[in-house]
ROTI-842192 format. One record per residue (C-alpha): x, y negated, z; residue in three letters; residue number from 1. Coordinates in pm, whole numbers. Layout:
<rs>
[r [X,Y,Z],ALA,NUM]
...
</rs>
This chain:
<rs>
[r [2655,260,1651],UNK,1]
[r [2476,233,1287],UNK,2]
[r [2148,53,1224],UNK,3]
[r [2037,243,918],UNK,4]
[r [1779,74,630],UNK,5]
[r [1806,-303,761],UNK,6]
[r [1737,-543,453],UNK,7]
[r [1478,-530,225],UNK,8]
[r [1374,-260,442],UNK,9]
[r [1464,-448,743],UNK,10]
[r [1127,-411,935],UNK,11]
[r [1102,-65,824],UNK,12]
[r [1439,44,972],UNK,13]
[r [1387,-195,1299],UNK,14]
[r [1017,-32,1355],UNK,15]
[r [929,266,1115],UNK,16]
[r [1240,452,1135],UNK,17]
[r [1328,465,1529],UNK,18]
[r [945,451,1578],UNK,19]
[r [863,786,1348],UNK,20]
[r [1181,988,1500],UNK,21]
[r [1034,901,1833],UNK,22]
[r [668,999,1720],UNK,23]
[r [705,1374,1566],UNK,24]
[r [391,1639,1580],UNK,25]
[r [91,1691,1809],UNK,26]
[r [-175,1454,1809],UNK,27]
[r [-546,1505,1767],UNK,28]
[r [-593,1378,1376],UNK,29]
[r [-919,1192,1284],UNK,30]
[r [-1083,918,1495],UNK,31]
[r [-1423,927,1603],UNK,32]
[r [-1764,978,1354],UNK,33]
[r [-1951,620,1266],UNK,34]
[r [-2272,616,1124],UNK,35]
[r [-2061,554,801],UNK,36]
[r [-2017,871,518],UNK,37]
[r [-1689,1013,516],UNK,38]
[r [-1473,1006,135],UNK,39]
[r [-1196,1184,-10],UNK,40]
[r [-918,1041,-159],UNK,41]
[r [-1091,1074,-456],UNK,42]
[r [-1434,867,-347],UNK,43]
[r [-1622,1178,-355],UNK,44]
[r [-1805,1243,-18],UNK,45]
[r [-1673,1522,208],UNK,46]
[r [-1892,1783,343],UNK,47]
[r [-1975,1593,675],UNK,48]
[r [-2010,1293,486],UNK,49]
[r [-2328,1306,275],UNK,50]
[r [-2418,1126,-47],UNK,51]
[r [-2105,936,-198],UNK,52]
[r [-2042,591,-58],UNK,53]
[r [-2120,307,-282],UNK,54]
[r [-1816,149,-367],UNK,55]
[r [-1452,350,-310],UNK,56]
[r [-1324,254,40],UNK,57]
[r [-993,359,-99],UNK,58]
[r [-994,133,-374],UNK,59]
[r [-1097,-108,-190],UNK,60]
[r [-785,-71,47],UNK,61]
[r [-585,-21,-281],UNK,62]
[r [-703,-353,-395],UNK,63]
[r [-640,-535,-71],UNK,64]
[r [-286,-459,-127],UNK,65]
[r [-188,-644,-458],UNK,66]
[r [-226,-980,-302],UNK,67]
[r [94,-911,-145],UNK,68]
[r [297,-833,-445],UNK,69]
[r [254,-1199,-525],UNK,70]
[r [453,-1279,-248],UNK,71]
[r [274,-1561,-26],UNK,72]
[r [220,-1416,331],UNK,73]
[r [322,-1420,682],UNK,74]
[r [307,-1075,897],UNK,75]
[r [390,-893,1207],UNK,76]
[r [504,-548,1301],UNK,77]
[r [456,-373,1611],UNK,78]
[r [562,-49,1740],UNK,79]
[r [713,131,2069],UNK,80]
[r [1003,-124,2174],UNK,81]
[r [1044,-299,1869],UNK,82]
[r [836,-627,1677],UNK,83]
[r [878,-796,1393],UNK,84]
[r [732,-1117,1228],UNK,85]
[r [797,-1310,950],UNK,86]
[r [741,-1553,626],UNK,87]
[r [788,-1408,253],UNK,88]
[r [755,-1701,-4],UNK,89]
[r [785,-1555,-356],UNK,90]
[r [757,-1928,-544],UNK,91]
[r [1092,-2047,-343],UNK,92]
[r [1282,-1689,-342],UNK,93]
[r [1297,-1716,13],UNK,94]
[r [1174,-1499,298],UNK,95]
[r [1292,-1530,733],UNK,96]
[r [1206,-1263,956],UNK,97]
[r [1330,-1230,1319],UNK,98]
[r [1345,-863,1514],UNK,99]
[r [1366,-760,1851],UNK,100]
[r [1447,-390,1884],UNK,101]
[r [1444,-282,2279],UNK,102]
[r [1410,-531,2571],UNK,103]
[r [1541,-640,2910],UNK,104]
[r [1532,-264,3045],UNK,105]
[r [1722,-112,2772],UNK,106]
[r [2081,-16,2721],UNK,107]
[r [2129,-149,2414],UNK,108]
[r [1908,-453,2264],UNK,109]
[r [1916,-585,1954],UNK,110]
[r [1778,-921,1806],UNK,111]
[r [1786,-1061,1437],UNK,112]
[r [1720,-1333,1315],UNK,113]
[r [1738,-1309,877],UNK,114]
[r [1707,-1555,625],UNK,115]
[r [1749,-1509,229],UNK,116]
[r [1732,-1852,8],UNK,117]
[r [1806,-1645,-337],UNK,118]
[r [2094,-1624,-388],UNK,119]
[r [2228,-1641,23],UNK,120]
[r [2135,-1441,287],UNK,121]
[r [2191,-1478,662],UNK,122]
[r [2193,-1280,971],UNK,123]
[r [2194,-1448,1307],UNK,124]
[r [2273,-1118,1569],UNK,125]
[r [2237,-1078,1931],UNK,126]
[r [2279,-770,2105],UNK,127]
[r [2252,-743,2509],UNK,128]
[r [2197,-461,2767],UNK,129]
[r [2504,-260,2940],UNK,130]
[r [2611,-87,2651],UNK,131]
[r [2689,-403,2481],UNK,132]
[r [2978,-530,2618],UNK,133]
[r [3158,-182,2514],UNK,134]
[r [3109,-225,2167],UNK,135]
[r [3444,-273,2029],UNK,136]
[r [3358,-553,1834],UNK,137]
[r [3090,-732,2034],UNK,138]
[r [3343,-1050,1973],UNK,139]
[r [3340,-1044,1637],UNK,140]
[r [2951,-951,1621],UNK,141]
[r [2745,-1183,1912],UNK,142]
[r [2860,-1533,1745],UNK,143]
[r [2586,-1730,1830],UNK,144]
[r [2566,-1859,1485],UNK,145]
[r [2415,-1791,1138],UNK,146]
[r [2635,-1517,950],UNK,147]
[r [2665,-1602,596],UNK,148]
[r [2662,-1242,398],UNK,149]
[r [2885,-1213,104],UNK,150]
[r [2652,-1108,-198],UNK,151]
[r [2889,-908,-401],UNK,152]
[r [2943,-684,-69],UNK,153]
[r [2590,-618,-55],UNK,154]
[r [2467,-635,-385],UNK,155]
[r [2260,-261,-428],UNK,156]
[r [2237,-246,-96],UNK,157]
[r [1930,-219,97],UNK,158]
[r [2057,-231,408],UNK,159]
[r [2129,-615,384],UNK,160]
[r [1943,-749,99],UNK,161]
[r [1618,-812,4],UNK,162]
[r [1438,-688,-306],UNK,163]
[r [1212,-1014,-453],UNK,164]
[r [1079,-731,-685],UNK,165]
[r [939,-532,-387],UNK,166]
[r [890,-836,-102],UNK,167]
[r [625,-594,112],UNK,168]
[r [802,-552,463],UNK,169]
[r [567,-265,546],UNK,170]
[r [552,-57,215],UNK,171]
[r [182,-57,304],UNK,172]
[r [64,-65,-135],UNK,173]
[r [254,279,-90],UNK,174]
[r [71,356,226],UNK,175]
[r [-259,312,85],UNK,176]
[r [-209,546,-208],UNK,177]
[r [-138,815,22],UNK,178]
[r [-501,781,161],UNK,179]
[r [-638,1120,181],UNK,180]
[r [-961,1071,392],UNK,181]
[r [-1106,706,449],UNK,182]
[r [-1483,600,562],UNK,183]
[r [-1604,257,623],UNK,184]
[r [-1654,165,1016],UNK,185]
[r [-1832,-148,940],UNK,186]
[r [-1772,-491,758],UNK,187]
[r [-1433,-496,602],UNK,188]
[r [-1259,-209,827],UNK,189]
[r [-1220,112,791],UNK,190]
[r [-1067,426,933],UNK,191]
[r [-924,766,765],UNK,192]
[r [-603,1020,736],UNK,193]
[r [-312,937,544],UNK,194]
[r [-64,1142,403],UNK,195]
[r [321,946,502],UNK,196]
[r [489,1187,311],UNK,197]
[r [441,968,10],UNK,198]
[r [610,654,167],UNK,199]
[r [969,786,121],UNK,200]
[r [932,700,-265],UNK,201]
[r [954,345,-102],UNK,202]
[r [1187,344,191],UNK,203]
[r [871,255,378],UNK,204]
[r [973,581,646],UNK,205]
[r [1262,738,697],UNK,206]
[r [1279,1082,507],UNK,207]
[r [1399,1261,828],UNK,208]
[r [1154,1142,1011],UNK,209]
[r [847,1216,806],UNK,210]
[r [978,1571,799],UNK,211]
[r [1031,1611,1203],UNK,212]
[r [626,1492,1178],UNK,213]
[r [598,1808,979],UNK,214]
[r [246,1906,874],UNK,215]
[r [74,1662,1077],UNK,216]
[r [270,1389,834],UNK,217]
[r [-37,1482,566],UNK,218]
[r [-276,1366,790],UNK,219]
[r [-179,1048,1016],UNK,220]
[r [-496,860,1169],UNK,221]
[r [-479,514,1063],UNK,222]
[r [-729,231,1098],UNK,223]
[r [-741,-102,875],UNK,224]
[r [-921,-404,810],UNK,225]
[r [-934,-636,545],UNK,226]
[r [-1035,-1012,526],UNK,227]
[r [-1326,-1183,372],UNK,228]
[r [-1150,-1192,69],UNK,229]
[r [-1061,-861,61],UNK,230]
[r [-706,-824,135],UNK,231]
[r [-559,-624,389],UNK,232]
[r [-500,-807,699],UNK,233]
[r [-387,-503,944],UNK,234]
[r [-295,-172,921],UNK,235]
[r [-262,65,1193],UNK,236]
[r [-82,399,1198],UNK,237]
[r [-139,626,1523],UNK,238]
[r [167,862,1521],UNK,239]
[r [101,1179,1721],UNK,240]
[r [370,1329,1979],UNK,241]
[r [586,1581,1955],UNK,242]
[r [773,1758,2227],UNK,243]
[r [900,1514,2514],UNK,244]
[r [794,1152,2235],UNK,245]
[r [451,1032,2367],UNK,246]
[r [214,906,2047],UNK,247]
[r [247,591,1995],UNK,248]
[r [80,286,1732],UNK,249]
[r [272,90,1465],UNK,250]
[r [73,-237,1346],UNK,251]
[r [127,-437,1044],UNK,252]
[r [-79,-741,1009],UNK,253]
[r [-59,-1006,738],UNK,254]
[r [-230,-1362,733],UNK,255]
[r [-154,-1699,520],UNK,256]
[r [-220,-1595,196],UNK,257]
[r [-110,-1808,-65],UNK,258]
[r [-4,-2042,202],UNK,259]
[r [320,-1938,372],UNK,260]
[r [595,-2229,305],UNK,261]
[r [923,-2149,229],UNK,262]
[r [1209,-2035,473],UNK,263]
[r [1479,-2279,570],UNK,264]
[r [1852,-2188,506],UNK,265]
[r [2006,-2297,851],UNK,266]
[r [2240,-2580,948],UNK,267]
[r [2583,-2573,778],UNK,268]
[r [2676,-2643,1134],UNK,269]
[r [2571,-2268,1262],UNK,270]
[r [2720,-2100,944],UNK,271]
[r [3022,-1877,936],UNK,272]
[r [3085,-1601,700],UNK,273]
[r [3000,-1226,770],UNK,274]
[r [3310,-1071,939],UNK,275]
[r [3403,-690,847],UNK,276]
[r [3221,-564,1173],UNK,277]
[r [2892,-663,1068],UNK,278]
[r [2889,-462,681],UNK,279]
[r [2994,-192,921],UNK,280]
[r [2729,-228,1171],UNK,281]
[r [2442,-183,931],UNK,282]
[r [2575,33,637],UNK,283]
</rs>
């Protein structure tokens, strides 16, 4: 078993990537007409739009992203069997999320709890369900404790770091640039088509995933809204089926601007160091 992606993409392997490969083609593609004009990516009004709408919805979503590259925020993911939420707080070099992939039904759960205090970084791993217990090194893996990760082994890594340069969870700055149709549905929300073929650049989705999508990855439905300041508070993706995968809805959210504390490094008590199995695990 490999867990592909988890670090600084850590949310995007635990939801994006198992999420997307789940979620492939079909789907119906825009969400219903508003009273509100219809925009290109450009700002320019389509032909079922009318006259241009005053003031770019896109850059407006653009905008609402750079509050995050300052690094102050709490969020949540959400998507088929898997959630996420967290703290990243830029000022301390610190950021704690905890995971839950699957659930009580499945054959394999998987829980995480991570911490990074530049320059240490932690990973506190449960995994349950009947497929568990024949992992071969479910010993040496389900300690019950805080597992201390050994920099040098992980340094370049993504799968087990965390990038302070790029601290958005969600990739959703990269998101919003691949807006290709957006319209306002009313005060600070809006609703379009984005093109997810873009978010590889980041590591937002999975490459092989956005391809299985195929052409429909040009043109994912997505929703968001934006608070009264004007930063993005959720973001919504509605990934269409494809053969036997139902659609399905990933969520990002973000909230405490500016306000997030920092994480705490845990007990020295519930610390041991990172044995062999775990590098394995997720690389």
């Amino acid at each position: 078993m490999t867990v592909r992606r988890l670090g600084a993409g850590l949310v995007a392997a635990a939801l994006f990537t198992p999420a997307l490969a789940a979620c492939a083609s079909g789907g119906t593609g825009t969400a219903g007409s508003t009273a509100s004009p219809t925009v290109s990516a450009s700002g320019s009004a389509s032909p079922s739009g009318g006259a241009p709408v005053a003031g770019d919805a896109k850059q407006a979503l653009l905008d609402s992203t750079k509050e995050i590259s300052n690094g102050n925020f709490r969020f949540t993911l959400t998507a088929a069997g898997s959630t996420a939420e967290g703290q990243v707080h830029q000022p301390s070099q610190s950021a704690a999320m905890k995971i839950a992939i699957g659930g009580p039904s499945s054959d394999l759960a998987m829980k995480l709890d991570v911490i990074h205090f530049k320059p240490d970084s932690w990973v506190k791993l449960e995994l349950t369900g009947p497929t568990a217990n024949s992992l071969p090194a479910i010993k040496q893996l389900n300690l019950g404790k805080y597992q201390h990760l050994d920099q040098a082994r992980i340094k370049g890594n993504k799968n087990l770091g965390f990038d302070f340069d790029k601290v958005d969870p969600a990739g959703s700055a990269v998101l919003t640039q691949g807006i290709t149709e957006v319209r306002s549905t009313g005060t600070g929300a809006y609703a379009g088509t984005i093109d997810v073929t873009k978010a590889a650049e980041a590591g937002s989705l999975n490459a092989a995933t956005i391809a299985a999508l195929g052409t429909q990855a040009k043109t994912v439905p997505f929703t968001a809204k934006v608070d009264p300041q004007g930063r993005l508070s959720e973001l919504v993706l509605q990934l269409p089926a494809a053969g036997q995968t139902a659609a399905q809805e990933i969520k990002m959210t973000y909230s405490d601007y500016g306000t997030a504390t920092a994480a705490q490094k845990p007990p020295a008590d519930q610390v041991v160091e990172a044995p062999a199995e775990l590098y394995s695990l997720f690389n």
